[in-house]
C-alpha positions as CSV (number, residue, x, y, z in Angstrom):
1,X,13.8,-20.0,5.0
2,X,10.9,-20.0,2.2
3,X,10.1,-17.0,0.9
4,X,6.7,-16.7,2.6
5,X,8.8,-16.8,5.9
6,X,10.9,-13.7,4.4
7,X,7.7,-11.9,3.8
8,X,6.3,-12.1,6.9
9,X,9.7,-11.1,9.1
10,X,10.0,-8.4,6.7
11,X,6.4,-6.9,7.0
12,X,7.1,-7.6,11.0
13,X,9.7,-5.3,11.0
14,X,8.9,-2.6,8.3
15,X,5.0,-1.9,9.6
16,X,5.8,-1.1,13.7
17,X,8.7,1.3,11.8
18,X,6.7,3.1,9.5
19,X,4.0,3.5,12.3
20,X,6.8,5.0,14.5
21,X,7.7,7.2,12.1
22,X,4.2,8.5,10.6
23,X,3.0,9.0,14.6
24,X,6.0,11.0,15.4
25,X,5.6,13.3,12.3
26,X,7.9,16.5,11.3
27,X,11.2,16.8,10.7
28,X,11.5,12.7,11.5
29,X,8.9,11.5,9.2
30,X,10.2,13.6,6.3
31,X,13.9,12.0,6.8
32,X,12.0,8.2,6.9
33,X,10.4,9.8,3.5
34,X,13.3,11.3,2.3
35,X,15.5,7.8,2.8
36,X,12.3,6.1,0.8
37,X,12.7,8.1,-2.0
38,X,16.4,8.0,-2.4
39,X,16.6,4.1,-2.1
40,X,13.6,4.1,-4.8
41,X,15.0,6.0,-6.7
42,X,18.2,4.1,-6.7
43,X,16.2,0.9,-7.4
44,X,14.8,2.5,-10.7
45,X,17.9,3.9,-12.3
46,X,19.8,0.6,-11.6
47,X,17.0,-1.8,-13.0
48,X,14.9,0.4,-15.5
49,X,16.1,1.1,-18.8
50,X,13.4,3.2,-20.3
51,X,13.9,7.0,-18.9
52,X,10.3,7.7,-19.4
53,X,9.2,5.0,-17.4
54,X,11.6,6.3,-15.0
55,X,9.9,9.3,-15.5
56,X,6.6,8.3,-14.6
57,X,7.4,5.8,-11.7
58,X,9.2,9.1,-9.9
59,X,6.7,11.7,-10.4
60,X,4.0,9.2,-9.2
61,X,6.6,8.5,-5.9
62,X,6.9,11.7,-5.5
63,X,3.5,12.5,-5.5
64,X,2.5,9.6,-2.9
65,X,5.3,10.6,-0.7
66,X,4.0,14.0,-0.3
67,X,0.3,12.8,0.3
68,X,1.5,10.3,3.0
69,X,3.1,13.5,4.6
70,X,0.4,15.7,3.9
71,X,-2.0,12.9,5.7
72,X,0.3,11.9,8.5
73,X,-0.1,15.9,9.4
74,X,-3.5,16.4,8.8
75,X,-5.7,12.9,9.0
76,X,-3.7,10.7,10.7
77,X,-5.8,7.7,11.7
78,X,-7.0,8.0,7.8
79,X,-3.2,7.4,6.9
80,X,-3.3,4.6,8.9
81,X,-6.5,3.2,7.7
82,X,-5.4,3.1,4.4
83,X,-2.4,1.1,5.4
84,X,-4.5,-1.5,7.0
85,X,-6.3,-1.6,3.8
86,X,-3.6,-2.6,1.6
87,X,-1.8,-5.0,4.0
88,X,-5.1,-6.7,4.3
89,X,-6.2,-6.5,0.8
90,X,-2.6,-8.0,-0.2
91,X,-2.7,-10.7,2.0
92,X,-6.3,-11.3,1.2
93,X,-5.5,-12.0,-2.0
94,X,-2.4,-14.3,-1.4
95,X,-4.3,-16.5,1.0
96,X,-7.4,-16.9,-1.8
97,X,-5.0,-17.2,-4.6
98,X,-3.3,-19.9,-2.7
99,X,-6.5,-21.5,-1.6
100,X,-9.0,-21.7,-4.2
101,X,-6.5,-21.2,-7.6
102,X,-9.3,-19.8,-9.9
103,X,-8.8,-18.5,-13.4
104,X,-5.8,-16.0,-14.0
105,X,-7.1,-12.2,-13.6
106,X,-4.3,-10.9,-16.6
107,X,-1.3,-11.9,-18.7
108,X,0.7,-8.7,-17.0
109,X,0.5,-10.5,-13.4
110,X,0.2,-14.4,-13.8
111,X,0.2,-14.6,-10.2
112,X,-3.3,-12.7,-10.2
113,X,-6.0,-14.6,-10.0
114,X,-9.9,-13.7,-9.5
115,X,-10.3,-15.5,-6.5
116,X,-7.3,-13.3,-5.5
117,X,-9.5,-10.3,-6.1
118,X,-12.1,-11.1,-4.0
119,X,-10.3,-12.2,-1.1
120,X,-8.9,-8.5,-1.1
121,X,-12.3,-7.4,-1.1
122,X,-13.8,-9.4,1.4
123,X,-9.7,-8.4,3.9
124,X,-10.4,-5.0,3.2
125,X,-13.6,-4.9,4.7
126,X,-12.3,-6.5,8.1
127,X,-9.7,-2.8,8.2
128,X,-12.8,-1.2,9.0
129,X,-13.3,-3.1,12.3
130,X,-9.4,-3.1,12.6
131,X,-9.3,0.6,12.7
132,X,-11.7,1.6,14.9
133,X,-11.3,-1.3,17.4
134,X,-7.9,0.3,17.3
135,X,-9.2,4.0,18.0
136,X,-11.2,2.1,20.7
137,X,-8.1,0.4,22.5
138,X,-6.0,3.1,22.4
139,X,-8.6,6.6,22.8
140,X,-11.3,6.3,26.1
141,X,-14.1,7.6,25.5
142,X,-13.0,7.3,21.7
143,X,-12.5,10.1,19.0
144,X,-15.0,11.5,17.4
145,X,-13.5,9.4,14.0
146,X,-16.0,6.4,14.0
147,X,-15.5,4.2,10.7
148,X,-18.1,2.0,11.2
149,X,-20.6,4.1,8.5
150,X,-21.6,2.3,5.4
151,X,-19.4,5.3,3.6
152,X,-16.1,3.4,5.4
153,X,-17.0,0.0,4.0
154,X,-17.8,1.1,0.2
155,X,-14.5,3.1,0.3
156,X,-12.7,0.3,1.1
157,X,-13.8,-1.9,-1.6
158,X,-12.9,1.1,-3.5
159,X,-9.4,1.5,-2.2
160,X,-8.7,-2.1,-2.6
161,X,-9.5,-1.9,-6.6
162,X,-7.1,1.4,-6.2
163,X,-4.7,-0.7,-5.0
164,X,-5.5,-4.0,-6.8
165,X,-4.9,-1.2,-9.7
166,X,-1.5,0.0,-8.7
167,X,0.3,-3.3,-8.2
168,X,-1.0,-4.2,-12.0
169,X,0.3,-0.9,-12.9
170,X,4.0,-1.4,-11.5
171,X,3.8,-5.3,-12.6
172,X,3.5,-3.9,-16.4
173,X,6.1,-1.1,-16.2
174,X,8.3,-4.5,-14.9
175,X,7.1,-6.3,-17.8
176,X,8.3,-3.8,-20.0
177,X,11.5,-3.9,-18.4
178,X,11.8,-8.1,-18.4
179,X,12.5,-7.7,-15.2
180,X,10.9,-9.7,-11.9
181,X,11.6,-7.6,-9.5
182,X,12.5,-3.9,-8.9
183,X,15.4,-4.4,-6.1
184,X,16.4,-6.8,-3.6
185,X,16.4,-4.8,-0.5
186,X,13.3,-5.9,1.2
187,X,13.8,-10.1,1.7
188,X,10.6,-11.9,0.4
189,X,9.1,-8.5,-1.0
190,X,11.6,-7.4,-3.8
191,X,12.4,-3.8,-3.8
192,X,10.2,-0.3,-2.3
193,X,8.1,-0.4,-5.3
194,X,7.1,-3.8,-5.1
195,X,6.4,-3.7,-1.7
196,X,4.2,-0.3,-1.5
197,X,3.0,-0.7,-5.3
198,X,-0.4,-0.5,-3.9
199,X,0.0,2.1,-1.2
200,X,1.6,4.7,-3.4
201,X,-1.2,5.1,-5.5
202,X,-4.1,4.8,-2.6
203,X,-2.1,7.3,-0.7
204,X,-2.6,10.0,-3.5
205,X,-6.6,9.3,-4.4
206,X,-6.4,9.4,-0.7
207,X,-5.1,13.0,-1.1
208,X,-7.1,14.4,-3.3
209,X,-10.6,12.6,-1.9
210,X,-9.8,14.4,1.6
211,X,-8.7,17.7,-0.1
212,X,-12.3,17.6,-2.0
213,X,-14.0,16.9,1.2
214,X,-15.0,13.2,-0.3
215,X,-14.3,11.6,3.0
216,X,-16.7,12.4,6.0
């Protein structure tokens, strides 16, 4: 089995589990969190070296674990939005890459490429249509949460650079390191952080954009 087939079993299996877990809220979603943290955190002290990168790579966990939470209670088809986004700006990106090859993005991610970028751009756009065809299936009439608005399809160019952002971020913390990847628990993906790299940091703009009303 290649490691694109390892990929895609994993992502089969982690994304209906994390769903479960973020719809059913409480006490379960904070154990699911709570498990998150403590395997990440085992992840860094085994492979990371440097405490204050250490440091910084916990405080920012911490920080997107609590907004997840904070969202799953509060704006949950938001949450789950911004999940779409990321899985489909990732995978955007790995099917350009792939594709067209252009020239390398940065030294700190050689796998980056700008044709990478814009194929995140142009997934992240379909999540808008994902997510409220999905509030559409599930709610009749639907909810009064309708992302088809102009607003939806700026933010998620913006969240994809957010995210684009945070797997550069955790690629040069592993640079400093000399390390590939940060565990070996998730087949295909590497370890928590470089499988929710991007999530963890577009949970907490996330945050603070719905706390400062920024989101309609």
């Amino acid at each position: 089995m290649n490691n694109l087939q390892k990929r895609i079993l994993t992502s089969i299996a982690i994304f209906p589990l994390s769903i479960f877990f973020i719809f059913k809220g409480g006490y379960l979603l904070i154990s699911f969190l709570l498990v998150i943290f403590f395997i990440a955190n085992y992840e860094l002290f085994s492979v990371f070296k440097k405490n204050l990168n250490i440091l910084f790579l916990d405080l920012i966990l911490i920080l997107a674990l609590f907004s997840i939470y904070y969202l799953a209670e509060n704006s949950f088809w938001l949450l789950l939005w911004i999940i779409i986004i990321v899985i489909c700006s990732d995978v955007g990106g790995y099917v350009f890459g792939k594709i067209f090859k252009w020239k390398k993005l940065t030294n700190i991610s050689p796998k980056k490429t700008v044709s990478g970028v814009l194929g995140s751009f142009i997934f992240s756009l379909l999540s808008v249509f994902i997510i409220q065809l999905t509030i559409e299936i599930l709610y009749t009439p639907p909810i009064k949460d309708n992302f088809l608005k102009p607003y939806f399809f700026f933010l998620a160019i913006f969240f994809s650079i957010v995210a684009q952002a945070g797997d550069l971020t955790i690629s040069y913390f592993k640079r400093l390191e000399k390390i590939k990847d940060t565990g070996k628990i998730l087949p295909g993906h590497g370890g928590i952080f470089d499988r929710i790299d991007g999530l963890i940091f577009v949970s907490i703009v996330t945050f603070f954009f719905d706390k400062l009303h920024f989101i309609p």
